[in-house]
TORFI-435068 format. One record per residue (C-alpha): x negated, y negated, z; residue in one letter. Coordinates in steps of 0.2 Angstrom, whole numbers, plus 5000, padded with zeros to 4 digits. Last residue first. Example, Ala and Ser with C-alpha at 12.3 -4.5 7.8 and 13.67 -1.06 7.14 Angstrom:
<nodes>
493250055036S/493850225039A/
</nodes>
This chain:
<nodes>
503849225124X/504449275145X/504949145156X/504349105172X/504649135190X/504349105208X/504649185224X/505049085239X/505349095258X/506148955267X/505748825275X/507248695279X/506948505274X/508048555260X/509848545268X/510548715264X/511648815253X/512248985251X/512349115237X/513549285243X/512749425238X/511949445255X/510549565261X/509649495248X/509749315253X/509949165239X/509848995242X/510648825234X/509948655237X/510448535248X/510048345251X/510948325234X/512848325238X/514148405229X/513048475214X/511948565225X/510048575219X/509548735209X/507848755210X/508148915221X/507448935237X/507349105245X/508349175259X/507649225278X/507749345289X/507649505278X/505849455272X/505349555253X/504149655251X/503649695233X/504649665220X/504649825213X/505349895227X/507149845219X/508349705229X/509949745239X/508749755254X/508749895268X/509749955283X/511350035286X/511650115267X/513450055259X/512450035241X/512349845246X/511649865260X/509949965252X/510149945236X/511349995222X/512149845223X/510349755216X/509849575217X/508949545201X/510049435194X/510749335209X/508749245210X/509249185190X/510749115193X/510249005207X/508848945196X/507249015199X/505848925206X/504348885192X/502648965188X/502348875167X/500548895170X/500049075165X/498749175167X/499149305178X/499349155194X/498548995184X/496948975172X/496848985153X/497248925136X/498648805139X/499148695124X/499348495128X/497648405131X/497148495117X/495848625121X/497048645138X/496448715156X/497448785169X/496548775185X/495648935190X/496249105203X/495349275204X/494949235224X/496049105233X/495448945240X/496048865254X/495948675253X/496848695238X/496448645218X/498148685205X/498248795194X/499848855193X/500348955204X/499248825217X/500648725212X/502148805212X/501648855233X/500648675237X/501748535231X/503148635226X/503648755238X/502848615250X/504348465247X/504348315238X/505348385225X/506748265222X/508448275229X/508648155244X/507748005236X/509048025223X/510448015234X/511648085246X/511348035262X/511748125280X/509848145280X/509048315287X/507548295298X/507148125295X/505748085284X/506148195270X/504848315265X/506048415252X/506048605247X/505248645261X/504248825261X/504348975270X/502649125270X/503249295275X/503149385259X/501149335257X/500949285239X/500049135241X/499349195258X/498449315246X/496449285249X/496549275267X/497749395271X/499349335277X/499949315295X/500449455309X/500349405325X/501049515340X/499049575346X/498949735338X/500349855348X/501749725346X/501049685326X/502549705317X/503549595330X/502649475321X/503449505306X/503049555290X/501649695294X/500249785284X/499149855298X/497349855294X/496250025294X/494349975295X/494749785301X/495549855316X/497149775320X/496949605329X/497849495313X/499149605312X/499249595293X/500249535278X/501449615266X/501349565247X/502349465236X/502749515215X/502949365204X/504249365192X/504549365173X/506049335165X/506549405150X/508449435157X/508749635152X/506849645152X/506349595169X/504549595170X/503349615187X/501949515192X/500549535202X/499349585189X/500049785190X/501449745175X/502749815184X/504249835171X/505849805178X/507449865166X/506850035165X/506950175148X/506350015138X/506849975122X/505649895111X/505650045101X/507350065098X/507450015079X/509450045075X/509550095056X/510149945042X/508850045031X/507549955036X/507449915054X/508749825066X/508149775082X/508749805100X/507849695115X/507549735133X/508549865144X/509050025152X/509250155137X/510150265131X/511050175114X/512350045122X/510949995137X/509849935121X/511149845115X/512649855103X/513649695099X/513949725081X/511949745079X/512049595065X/509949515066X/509849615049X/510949755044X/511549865058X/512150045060X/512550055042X/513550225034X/515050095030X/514549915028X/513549815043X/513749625035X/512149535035X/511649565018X/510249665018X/510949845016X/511949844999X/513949804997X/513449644992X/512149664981X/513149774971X/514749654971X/513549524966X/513049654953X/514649664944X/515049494946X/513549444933X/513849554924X/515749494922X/515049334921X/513849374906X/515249464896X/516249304898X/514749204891X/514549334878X/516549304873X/516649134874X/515249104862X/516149224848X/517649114851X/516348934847X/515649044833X/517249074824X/518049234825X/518649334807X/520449344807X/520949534808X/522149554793X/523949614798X/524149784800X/525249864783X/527049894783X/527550044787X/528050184776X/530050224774X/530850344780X/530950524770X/532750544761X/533350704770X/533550864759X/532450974774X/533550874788X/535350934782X/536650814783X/536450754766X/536350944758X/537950974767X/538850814760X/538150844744X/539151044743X/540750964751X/540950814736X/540550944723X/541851064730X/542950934731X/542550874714X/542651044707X/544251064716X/544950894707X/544450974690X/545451124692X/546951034699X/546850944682X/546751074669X/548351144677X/549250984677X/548650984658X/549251154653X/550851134663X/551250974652X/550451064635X/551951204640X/553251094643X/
</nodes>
């Protein structure tokens, strides 16, 4: 019995070794400074080396991308049309902006270097005298001819009396015509626009509507060069070298004088003028023009759609255009274009 007990003692001895044992590796497992390290990683995989047809691809995408790079710049630089941030303008691109949008009263805008507004050419007035007669519009680039007053014909030839109307003249005799050497320009001188045989045809044709009449056959005419039985001083025919270029002659210079579309008389009528501006008296029309006849409109060359014996006429004591058969005379002023 006693080797039995001996043995069973042996035993349980054994078995709280174990346990012990067991307790004791189950601590140092748990415990991250006895931890069984991880293992390395595997090694990269070997670059392949690149062929020449990949190492191709890659300069040619490296070219592009270059290439794109300075597009971009070229794109967002002054020069190209397009007004980018910090640009006033670039090129003939002014966003819409005039000379009128800046400060002033008309003629052209430019953009300078830098994509900067060039003001220049601007022009604190919209009609420039040009002191040869003329007078220049710079909102319309038009040029127009400037009249002049006449004289009482018995007023004393020391101190003449400028007058447009006979009634002018009541203490000098009650006539008032042009001055010899400017009836061209003489404010009170009328023109036909037609010489139809009959007073005013109840027709409508082509015969009706060309321009027979004296505002062209001696008023555009002498403008421009043309020999008359009365001579005016400081005037020549137009001449050519070439049969077709002009180099000289005609009213300033030029020989390109012609009547003014309807359009182009409305223009330069002014609302701030005289009737227009609410004042009992005076024309809607700036002094730079010279004298202007309240009785009468001026042509235009602008016949009437509707029926060609009438042309359209323009009054500036009236905005409102009208139209009449052409065999009337009435006053004219003539025009041209600016280069």
């Amino acid at each position: 019995m006693s080797n039995l007990a001996a043995t069973r003692s042996s035993t349980s001895r054994m078995l709280i070794v174990v346990a012990v044992l067991a307790i004791a590796l189950s601590v140092v497992s748990s415990d991250p400074v006895f931890a069984k390290p991880p293992p390395p990683p595997p090694p990269p995989p070997k670059e392949k080396p690149c062929p020449p047809e990949c190492k191709a691809r890659i300069d040619a995408c490296s070219s592009s991308l270059d290439t794109c790079n300075n597009d971009l710049a070229g794109a967002k630089a002054c020069g190209n049309g397009v007004i980018d941030p910090g640009e006033d303008c670039d090129q003939s691109n002014l966003n819409g902006t005039t000379c009128g949008s800046v400060g002033f009263a008309a003629a052209a805008l430019n953009c300078a270097g830098g994509c900067v507004f060039d003001t220049s050419k601007c022009s604190a007035e919209r009609f420039v005298n040009n002191g040869d007669g003329t007078v220049s519009d710079l909102t319309t680039g038009l040029m127009w001819e400037q009249k002049t007053y006449g004289e009482c014909i018995f007023s004393p030839a020391s101190l003449p009396v400028a007058c447009l109307l006979d009634s002018d003249c009541d203490n000098y005799g009650g006539i008032c015509e042009c001055p010899y050497d400017s009836c061209l320009h003489y404010a009170g001188a009328r023109y036909t626009w037609n010489d139809y045989s009959t007073s005013c045809p109840n027709v409508a044709s082509q015969a009706t509507s060309s321009p027979t009449g004296t505002v062209f056959t001696e008023f555009l005419y002498r403008l421009n060069g043309g020999g008359s039985s009365l001579t005016v001083a400081g005037y020549s025919p137009c001449s050519s070298v070439d049969g077709s270029t002009h180099w000289g002659g005609g009213f300033a210079g030029h020989c390109d004088w012609r009547l003014p579309t309807i359009a182009e008389l409305q223009s330069i009528n002014d609302p701030t003028k005289g009737v227009c501006a609410g004042a009992t008296e005076g024309l809607c029309l700036d002094g730079v023009f010279g004298p202007t006849q309240a009785l009468y409109s001026y042509w235009s060359g602008t016949t009437d759609a509707s029926f060609s014996r009438d042309a359209w006429n323009f009054a500036f004591f009236n905005v409102i255009p009208l139209t009449n058969c052409k065999t009337l005379a009435l006053q004219a002023r003539a025009v041209r274009n600016l280069p």
